[in-house]
N, C-alpha and C positions, 0 to 999 in steps of 0.2 A: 700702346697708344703713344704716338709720338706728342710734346709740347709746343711744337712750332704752333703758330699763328694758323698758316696753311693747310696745315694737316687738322685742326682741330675744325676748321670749317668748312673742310671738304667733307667730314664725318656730318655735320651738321648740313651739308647743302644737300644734300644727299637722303635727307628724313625729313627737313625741315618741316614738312606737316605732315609727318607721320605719327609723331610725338609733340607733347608742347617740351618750349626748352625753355631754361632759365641760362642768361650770362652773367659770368661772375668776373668782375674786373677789380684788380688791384688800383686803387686810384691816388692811395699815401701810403707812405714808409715814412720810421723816425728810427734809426737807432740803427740796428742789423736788422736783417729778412731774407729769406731764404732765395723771393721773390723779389723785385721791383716793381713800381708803378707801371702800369700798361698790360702786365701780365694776364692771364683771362684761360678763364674754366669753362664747359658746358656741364651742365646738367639736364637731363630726361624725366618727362613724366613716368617713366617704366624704373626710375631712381638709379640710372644709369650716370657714372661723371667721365668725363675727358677734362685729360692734362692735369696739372697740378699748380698750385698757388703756394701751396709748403712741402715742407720734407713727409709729409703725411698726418702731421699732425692738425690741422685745421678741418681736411677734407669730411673729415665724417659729421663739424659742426655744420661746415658751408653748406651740404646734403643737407640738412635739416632746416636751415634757413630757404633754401631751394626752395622746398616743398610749399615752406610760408609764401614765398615769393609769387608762387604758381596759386595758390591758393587765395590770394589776396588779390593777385593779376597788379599789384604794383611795385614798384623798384622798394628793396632795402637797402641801409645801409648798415654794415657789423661793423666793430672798429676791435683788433684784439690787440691787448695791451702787455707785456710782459714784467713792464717797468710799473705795474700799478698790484700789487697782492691782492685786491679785491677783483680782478678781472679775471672774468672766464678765462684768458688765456693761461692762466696759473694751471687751473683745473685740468686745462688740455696737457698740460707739460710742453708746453712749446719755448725749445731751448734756444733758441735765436736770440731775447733779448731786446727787442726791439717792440715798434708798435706797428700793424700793418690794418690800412681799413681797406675793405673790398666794398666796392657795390654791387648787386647784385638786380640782375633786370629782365623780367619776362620778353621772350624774343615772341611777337604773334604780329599778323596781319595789319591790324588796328596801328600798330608803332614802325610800322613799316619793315618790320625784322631786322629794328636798330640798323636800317643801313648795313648789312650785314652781306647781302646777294649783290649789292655796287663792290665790297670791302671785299669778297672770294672774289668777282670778275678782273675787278683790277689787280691784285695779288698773283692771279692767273697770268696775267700778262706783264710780268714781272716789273712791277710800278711800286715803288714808295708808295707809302698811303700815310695819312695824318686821319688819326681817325679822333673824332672831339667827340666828349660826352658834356651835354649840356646843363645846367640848373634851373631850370626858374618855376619859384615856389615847390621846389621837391618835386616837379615833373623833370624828369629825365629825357634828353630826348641827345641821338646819336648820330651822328651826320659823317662820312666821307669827303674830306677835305682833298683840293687842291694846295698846291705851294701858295698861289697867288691868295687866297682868302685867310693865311696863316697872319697877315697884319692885323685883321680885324675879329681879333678872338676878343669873346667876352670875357671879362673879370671870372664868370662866375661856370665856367668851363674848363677842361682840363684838356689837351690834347695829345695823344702818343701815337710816337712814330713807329708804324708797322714797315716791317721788309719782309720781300718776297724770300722764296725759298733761295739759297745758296746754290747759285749753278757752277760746278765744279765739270771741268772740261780733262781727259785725258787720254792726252798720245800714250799709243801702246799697251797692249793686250797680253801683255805676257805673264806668267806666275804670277811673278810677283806686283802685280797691279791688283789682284783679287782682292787682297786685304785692305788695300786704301779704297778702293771702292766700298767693299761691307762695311768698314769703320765712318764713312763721308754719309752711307745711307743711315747708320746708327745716327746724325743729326739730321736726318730728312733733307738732305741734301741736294738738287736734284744732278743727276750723272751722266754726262755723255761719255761716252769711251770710242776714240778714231784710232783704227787702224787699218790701212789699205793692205794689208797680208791677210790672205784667208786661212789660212790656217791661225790665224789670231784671235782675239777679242770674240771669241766661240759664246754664242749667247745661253749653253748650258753651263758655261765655266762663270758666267758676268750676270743671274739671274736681278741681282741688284743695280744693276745698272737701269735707268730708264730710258737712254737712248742705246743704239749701237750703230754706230755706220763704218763702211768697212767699202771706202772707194778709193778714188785720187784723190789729196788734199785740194785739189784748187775746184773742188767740186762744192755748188752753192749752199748743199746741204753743211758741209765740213765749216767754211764761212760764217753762214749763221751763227752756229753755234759758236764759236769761238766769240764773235763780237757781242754775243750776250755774255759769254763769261765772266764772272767775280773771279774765279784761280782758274788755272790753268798749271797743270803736270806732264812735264813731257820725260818717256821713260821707255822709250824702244830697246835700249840696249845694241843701238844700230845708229852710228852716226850720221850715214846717208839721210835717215827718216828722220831723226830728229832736228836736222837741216830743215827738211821740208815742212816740216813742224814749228818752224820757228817764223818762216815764210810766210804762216797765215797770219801772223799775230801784226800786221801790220796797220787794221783799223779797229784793234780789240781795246777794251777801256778796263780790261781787269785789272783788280789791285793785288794780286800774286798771279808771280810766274816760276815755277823751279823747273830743272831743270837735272834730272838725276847723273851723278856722276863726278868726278874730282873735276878741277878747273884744267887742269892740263887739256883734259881729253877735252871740255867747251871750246877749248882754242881751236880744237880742232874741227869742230861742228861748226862754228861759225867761220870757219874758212871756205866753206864749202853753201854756207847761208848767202841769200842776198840781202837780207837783214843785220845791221848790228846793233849790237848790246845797247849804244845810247838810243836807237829809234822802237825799244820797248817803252810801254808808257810807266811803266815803275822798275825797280832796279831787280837782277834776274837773280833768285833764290839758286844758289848756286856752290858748295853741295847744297841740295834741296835737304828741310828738315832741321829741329832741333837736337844740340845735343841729350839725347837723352839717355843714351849706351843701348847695347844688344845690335848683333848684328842679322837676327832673323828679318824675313821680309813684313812679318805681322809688327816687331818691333819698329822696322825703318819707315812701316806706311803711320803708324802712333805717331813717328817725328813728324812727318808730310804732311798731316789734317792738327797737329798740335800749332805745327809752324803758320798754316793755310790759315786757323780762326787767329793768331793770336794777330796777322796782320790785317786781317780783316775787322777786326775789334781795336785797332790803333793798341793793342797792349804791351804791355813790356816782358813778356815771358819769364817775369822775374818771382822765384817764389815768393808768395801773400805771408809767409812768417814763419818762426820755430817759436813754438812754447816755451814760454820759461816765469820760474815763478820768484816772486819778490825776494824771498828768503830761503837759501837752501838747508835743510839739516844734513850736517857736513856727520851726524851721528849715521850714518848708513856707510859712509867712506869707508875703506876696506886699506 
């Protein structure tokens, strides 16, 4: 079961009164956590859970409060503390460190399904969403926000900004495109794959792919998709194509573009482009991927979706640290 936002509520829009469900939302963090605020779990009356909130160690208390939750038919809140020794989270072994409170909220008819059926239709159609959870006197109550109503938040509200799934667009159907698609689908990704060769982008080779179209680029379907794309990968191994490949991007608003191959050889795709490099709207990943060494195609497609989130997440691709402890005993030294 995949953690995306998306996926956790397609499993859920899909039984929604089949079963009653509890949601479980991250609403603070203090310290370290595994999770962040916004974060959000289902549970089932059948004691079924989707997604996670920790590394596994919470889940089997939050189950338990579910049940209360359902039981009671109104919101709780847990708060697990690590920095306190009398808190249940001691008991859990929960090694984070930190303090993390979730609320947790019966999803039914009566509460409108926390705005939850607005929260999948617009996530469906790949919209930012501002989803608030509300206070007053310990009534909870969950709404789907627009951008415009984000000035008039209450004090006593929290609001978290949901994104649609990841649509990752990619020229070229060849081997070694298999692995950066299964790896793009590993984060619930969603996946177009273009390639106008039929002997290419074979949809027993691309089962993980959710789209495949297999025409002329300047075909309205190939457009589409491109101008909804976040990243974009072009990987023919065919300079012609990946010309023709670079041609559609010209009203695309994605924030990654690569573009597989040394720069020499780009020079030479873009000779042959009626596009150039400044009329892309962000700067072209070019060799595509991080360094991360190995030269297999599983390893090179690891660079391709490592490089793809880290610009997508504004991050610095920089490692988060090496252990090291105050005092060394230099009595081990050899």
């Amino acid at each position: 079961m995949n953690n995306q936002h998306m996926s956790l509520l397609t499993t859920w829009y899909q039984n929604k009164d089949s079963f009653s469900w509890v949601l479980a939302t991250i609403i603070e963090t203090k310290g370290s956590s595994y999770r962040k605020s916004g974060a959000m779990m289902l549970f089932n009356s059948l004691g079924k859970s989707y997604g996670l909130l920790s590394g596994g160690c919470l889940e089997a208390d939050l189950l338990k409060q579910a049940q209360k939750c359902l039981q009671l038919n109104q919101a709780i809140s847990v708060c697990y503390d690590m920095r306190d020794e009398s808190d249940i989270a001691w008991q859990l072994g929960i090694g984070c460190g930190g303090m993390v409170k979730v609320l947790l909220q019966p999803i039914n008819k009566t509460n409108n399904y926390l705005d939850l059926p607005f929260l999948y239709k617009q996530l469906q159609q790949n919209l930012i969403c501002y989803y608030q959870i509300s206070s007053k006197d310990n009534d909870f109550e969950n709404t789907v926000l627009n951008s415009e109503n984000l000035t008039t938040i209450a004090s006593s509200s929290k609001v978290f900004t949901i994104k649609p799934r990841t649509r990752l667009v990619v020229f070229g159907g060849g081997i070694d495109a298999i692995p950066v698609i299964n790896i793009a689908k590993q984060m619930d990704w969603h996946i177009t794959l273009i390639d106008s060769r039929t002997a290419y982008a074979r949809k027993e080779r691309f089962k993980d792919a959710d789209t495949i179209i297999q025409s002329h680029y300047q075909q309205s379907t190939v457009s589409d998709a491109v101008d909804s794309a976040n990243a974009i990968v072009i990987m023919h191994h065919n300079i012609h194509l990946d010309a023709q490949a670079l041609d559609t991007l010209t009203s695309t608003q994605a924030k990654f573009i690569g573009l597989l191959g040394p720069q020499h050889r780009t020079d030479r795709v873009f000779a042959q482009a009626s596009i150039s490099a400044e009329q892309l709207p962000c700067q072209l990943a070019n060799p595509i991927g991080l360094d991360l060494g190995g030269e297999l195609p599983e390893a090179i497609a690891l660079s391709i979706i490592a490089q793809i989130q880290a610009q997508l997440e504004n991050a610095s691709c920089m490692s988060l640290g090496l252990y090291t402890t105050a005092s060394k005993d230099i009595s081990h030294a050899s």
